[in-house]
C-alpha positions as CSV (number, residue, x, y, z in Angstrom):
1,X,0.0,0.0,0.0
2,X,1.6,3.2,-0.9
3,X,1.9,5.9,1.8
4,X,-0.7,8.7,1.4
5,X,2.0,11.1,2.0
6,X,4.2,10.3,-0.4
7,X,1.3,9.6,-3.0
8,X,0.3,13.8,-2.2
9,X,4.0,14.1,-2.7
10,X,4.3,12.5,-6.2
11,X,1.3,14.0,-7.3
12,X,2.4,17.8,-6.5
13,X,5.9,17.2,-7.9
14,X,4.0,15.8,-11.1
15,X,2.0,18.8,-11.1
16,X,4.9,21.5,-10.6
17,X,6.2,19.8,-13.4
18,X,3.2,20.0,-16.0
19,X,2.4,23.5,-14.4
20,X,6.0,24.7,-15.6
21,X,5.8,23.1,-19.7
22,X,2.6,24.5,-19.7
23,X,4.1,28.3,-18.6
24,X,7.0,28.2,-21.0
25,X,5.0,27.2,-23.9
26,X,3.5,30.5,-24.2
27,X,7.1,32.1,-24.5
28,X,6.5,31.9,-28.0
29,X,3.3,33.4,-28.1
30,X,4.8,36.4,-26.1
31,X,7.5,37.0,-28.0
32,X,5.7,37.0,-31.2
33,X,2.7,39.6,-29.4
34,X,5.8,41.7,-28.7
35,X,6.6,44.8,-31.2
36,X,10.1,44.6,-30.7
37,X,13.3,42.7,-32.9
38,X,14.4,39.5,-32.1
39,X,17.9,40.3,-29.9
40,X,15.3,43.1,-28.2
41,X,12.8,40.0,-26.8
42,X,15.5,37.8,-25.6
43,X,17.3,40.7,-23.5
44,X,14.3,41.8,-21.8
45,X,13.4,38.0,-21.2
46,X,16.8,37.4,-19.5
47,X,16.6,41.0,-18.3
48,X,13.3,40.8,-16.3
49,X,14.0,36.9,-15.6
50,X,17.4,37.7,-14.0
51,X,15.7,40.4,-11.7
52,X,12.7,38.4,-10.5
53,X,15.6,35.5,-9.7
54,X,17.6,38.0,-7.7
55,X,15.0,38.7,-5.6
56,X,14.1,35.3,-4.5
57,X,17.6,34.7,-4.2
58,X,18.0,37.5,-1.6
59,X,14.5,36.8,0.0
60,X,15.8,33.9,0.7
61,X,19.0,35.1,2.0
62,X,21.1,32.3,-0.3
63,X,24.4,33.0,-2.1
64,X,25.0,34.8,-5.3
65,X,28.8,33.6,-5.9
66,X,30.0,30.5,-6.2
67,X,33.7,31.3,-7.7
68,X,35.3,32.3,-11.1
69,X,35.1,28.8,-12.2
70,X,30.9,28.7,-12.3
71,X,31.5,32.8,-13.4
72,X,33.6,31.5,-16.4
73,X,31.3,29.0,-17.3
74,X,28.7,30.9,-16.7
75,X,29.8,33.3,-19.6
76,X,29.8,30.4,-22.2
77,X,26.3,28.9,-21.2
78,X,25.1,32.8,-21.6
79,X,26.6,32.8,-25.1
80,X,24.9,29.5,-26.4
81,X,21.8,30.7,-24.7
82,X,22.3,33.8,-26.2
83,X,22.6,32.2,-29.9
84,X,19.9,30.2,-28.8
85,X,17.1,32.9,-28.4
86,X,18.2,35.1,-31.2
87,X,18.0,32.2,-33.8
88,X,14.7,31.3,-31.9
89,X,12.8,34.3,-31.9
90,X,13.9,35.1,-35.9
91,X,12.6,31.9,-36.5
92,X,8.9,32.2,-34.3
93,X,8.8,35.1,-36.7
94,X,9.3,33.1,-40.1
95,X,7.6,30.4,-39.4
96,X,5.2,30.6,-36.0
97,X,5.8,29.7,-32.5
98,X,4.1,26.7,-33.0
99,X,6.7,24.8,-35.4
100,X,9.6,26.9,-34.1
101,X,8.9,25.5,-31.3
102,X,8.6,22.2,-32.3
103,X,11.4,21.9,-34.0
104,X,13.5,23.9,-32.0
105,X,13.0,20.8,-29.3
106,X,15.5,18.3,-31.3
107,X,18.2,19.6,-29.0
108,X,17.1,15.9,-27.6
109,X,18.8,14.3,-30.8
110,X,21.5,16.1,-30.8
111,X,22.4,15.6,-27.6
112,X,21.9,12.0,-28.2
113,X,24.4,11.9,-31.1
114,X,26.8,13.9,-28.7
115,X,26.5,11.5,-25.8
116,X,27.5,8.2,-28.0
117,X,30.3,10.3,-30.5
118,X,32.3,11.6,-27.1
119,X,30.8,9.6,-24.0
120,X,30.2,6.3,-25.7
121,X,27.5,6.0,-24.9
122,X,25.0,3.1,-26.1
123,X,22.5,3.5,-29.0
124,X,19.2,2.7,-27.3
125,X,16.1,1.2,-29.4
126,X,14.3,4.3,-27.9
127,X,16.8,6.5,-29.5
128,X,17.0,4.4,-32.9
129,X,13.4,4.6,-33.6
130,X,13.5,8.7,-32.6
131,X,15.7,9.4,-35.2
132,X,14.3,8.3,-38.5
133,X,10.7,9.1,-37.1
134,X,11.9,12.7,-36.6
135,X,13.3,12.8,-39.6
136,X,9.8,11.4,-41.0
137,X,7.6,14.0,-39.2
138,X,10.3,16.8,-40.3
139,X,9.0,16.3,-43.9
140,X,5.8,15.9,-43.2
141,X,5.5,19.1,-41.4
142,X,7.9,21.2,-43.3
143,X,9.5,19.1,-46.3
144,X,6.5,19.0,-48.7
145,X,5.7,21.7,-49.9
146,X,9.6,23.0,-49.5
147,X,10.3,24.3,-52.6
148,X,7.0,26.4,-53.2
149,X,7.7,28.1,-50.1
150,X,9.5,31.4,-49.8
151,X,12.9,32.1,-48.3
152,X,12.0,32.9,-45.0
153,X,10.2,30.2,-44.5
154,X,13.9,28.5,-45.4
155,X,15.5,30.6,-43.2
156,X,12.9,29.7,-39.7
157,X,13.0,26.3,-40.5
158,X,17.2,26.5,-40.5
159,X,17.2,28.6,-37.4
160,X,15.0,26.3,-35.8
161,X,17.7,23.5,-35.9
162,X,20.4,25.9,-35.3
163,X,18.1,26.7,-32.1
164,X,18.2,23.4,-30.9
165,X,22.4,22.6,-31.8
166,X,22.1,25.9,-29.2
167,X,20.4,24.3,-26.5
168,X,21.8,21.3,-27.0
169,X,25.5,23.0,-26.1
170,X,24.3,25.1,-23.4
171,X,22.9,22.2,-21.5
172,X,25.6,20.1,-21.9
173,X,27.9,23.2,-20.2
174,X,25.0,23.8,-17.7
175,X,25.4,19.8,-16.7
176,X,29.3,20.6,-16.0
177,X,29.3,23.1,-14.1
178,X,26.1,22.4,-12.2
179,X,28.2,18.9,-11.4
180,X,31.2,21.3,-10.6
181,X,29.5,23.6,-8.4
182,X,26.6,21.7,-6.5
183,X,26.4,24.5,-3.4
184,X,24.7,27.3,-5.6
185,X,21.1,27.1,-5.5
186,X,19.2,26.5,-9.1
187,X,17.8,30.1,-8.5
188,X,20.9,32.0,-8.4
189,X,22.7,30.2,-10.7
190,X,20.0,30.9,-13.7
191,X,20.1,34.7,-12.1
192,X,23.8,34.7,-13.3
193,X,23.2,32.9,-16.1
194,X,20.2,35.3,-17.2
195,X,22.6,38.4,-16.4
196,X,25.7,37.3,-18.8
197,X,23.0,36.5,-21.8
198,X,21.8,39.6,-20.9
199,X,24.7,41.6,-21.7
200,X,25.8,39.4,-24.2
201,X,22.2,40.4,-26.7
202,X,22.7,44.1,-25.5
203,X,25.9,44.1,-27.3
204,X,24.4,42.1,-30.0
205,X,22.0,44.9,-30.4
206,X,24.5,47.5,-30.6
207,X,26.4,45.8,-33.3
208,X,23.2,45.2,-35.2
209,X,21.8,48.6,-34.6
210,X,18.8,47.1,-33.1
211,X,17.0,49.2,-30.7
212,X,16.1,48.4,-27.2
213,X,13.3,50.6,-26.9
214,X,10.2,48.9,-25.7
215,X,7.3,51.2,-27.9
216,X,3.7,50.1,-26.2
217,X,1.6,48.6,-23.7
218,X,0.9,45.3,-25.4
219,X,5.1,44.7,-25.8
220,X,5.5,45.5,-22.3
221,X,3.1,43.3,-20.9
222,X,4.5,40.6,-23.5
223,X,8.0,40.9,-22.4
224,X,7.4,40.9,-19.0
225,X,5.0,38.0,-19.1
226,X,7.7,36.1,-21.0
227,X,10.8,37.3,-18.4
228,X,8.3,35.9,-15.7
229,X,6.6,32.6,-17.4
230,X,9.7,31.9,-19.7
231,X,13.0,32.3,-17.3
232,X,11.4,32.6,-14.0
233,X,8.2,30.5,-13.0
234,X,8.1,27.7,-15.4
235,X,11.7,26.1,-14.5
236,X,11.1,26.9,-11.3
237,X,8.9,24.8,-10.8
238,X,10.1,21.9,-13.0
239,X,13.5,22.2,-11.3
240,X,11.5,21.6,-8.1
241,X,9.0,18.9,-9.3
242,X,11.6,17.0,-11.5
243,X,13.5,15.2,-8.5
244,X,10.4,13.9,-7.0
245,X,9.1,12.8,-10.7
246,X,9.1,8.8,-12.2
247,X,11.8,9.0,-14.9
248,X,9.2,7.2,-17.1
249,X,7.0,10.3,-16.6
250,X,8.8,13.0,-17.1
251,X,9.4,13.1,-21.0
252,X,5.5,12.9,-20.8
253,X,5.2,15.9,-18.9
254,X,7.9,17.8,-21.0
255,X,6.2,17.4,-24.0
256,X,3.4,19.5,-23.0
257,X,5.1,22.4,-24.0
258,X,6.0,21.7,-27.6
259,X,2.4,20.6,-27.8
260,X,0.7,23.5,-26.3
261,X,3.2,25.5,-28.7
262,X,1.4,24.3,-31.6
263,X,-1.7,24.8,-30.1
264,X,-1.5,28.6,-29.4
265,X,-0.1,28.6,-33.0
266,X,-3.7,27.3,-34.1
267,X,-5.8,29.2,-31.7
268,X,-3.5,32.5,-31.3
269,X,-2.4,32.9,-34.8
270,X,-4.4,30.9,-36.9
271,X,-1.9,28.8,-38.8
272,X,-2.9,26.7,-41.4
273,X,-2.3,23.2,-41.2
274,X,-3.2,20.3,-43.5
275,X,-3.9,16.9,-42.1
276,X,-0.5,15.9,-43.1
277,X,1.4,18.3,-41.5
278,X,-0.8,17.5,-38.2
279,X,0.5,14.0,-39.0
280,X,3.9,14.7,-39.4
281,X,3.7,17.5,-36.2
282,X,2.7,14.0,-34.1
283,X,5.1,12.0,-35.3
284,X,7.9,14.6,-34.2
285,X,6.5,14.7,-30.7
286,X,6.3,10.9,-30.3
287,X,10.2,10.9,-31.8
288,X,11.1,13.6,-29.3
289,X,9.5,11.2,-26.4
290,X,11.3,8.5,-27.2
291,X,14.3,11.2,-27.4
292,X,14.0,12.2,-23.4
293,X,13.0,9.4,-22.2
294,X,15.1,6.2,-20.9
């Protein structure tokens, strides 16, 4: 008979978890409501994010530093994550949150490929069957009608995988020095973390020449909604619910937010989709299951 205590316990942790995919997959929604340029969104995401973490950091009277070797670090997970939104957010706008998201979510496969080229690591059934099914649903969704599609339709769907070779890297540094430095708490880590990508897209902005100004109520509320959904609340609370969580569940529960992604897409946006590309859209998310979980 399984302790009511622990049951209660299981289920919140399951529901933290769910709770946060389903906050972070209206980051996309937000940043495409927002009036602003690509580089602009992901500063104020990291921006606002990075202050809202400071504060519970401090509220909670926990440390800030944790050494020049997490600092250094630090610097190169703010890069990738830098790359990472700016390829992102061009790509939301050439092709929709919905599939940007979706696609931008094969960091799983590519962080499969790194683990067996440099860990050797073992090819799992789980992983085999992801790969080609991807691949499968890739087409379906995007691969069709390829070459009657314009350029910048090209271009998002390119970004999209750049996105995810992005993420990919910064979680693998993440892993490192999170394994390097276990006495900083999850919250202040990501505040330094938010701070360096921070910088990093203001001075992508200033070599671009885009402009940080923030021109209206509805881009305000957008960026701020996705600095508090999008860095903040929603890995908050997976980062707390995950521990607690079955390992068989919690590629489940992640997938909420690729899937909700292309629901807002429909609902939000209205983005046409044929019943092959709904096809192909599943197919992906089974692939990118089987891609998380073990």
């Amino acid at each position: 008979m399984v302790d009511p205590a622990l049951a209660r316990e299981r289920l919140i942790a399951r529901l933290q978890v769910m709770a946060g995919a389903s906050m972070i997959s209206f980051s996309a929604v937000f940043v495409k409501l927002a009036h602003v340029g690509p580089t602009t969104a992901g500063f104020y995401r990291v921006l606002f994010g990075g202050l809202v973490l400071v504060a519970l950091v401090l509220i909670k009277g926990e440390p800030l530093w944790a050494g020049w070797r997490f600092f250094l670090t630090s610097i190169l997970c703010g890069l990738m994550f830098a790359l990472d939104l700016g390829f992102w957010h061009r790509s939301i706008h050439y092709i929709g949150p919905g599939l940007a998201t979706l696609l931008s979510n094969f960091q799983v496969f590519f962080l499969g490929a790194f683990g067996i080229l440099v860990f050797k690591e073992k090819l799992t059934w789980r992983l085999g069957l992801a790969i080609p099914l991807s691949m499968t649903g890739l087409y379906l969704v995007a691969g069709l009608n390829w070459h009657r599609l314009g350029k910048d339709y090209h271009w998002g769907v390119v970004f999209s995988l750049i996105t995810a070779v992005c993420y990919a890297v910064y979680i693998l540094v993440l892993r490192w020095s999170r394994a390097h430095v276990r006495r900083l708490p999850v919250e202040a880590g990501l505040a330094i973390i938010s701070f360096t990508t921070a910088g990093i897209l203001g001075l992508f902005s200033v070599l671009t020449g885009e402009s940080l100004a923030i021109p209206d109520g509805q881009t305000w509320a957008a960026l701020i909604g996705y600095g508090l959904f999008g860095q903040v609340f929603g890995w908050v609370f997976i980062s707390k619910g995950l521990p607690r969580t079955a390992s068989s569940q919690v590629g489940l529960f992640l997938l909420i937010q690729p899937t909700l992604a292309f629901i807002w897409d429909l609902l939000f946006f209205s983005r046409p989709t044929t019943a092959v590309e709904a096809l192909g859209a599943c197919l992906a998310l089974g692939a990118i299951y089987l891609g998380v979980t073990r």
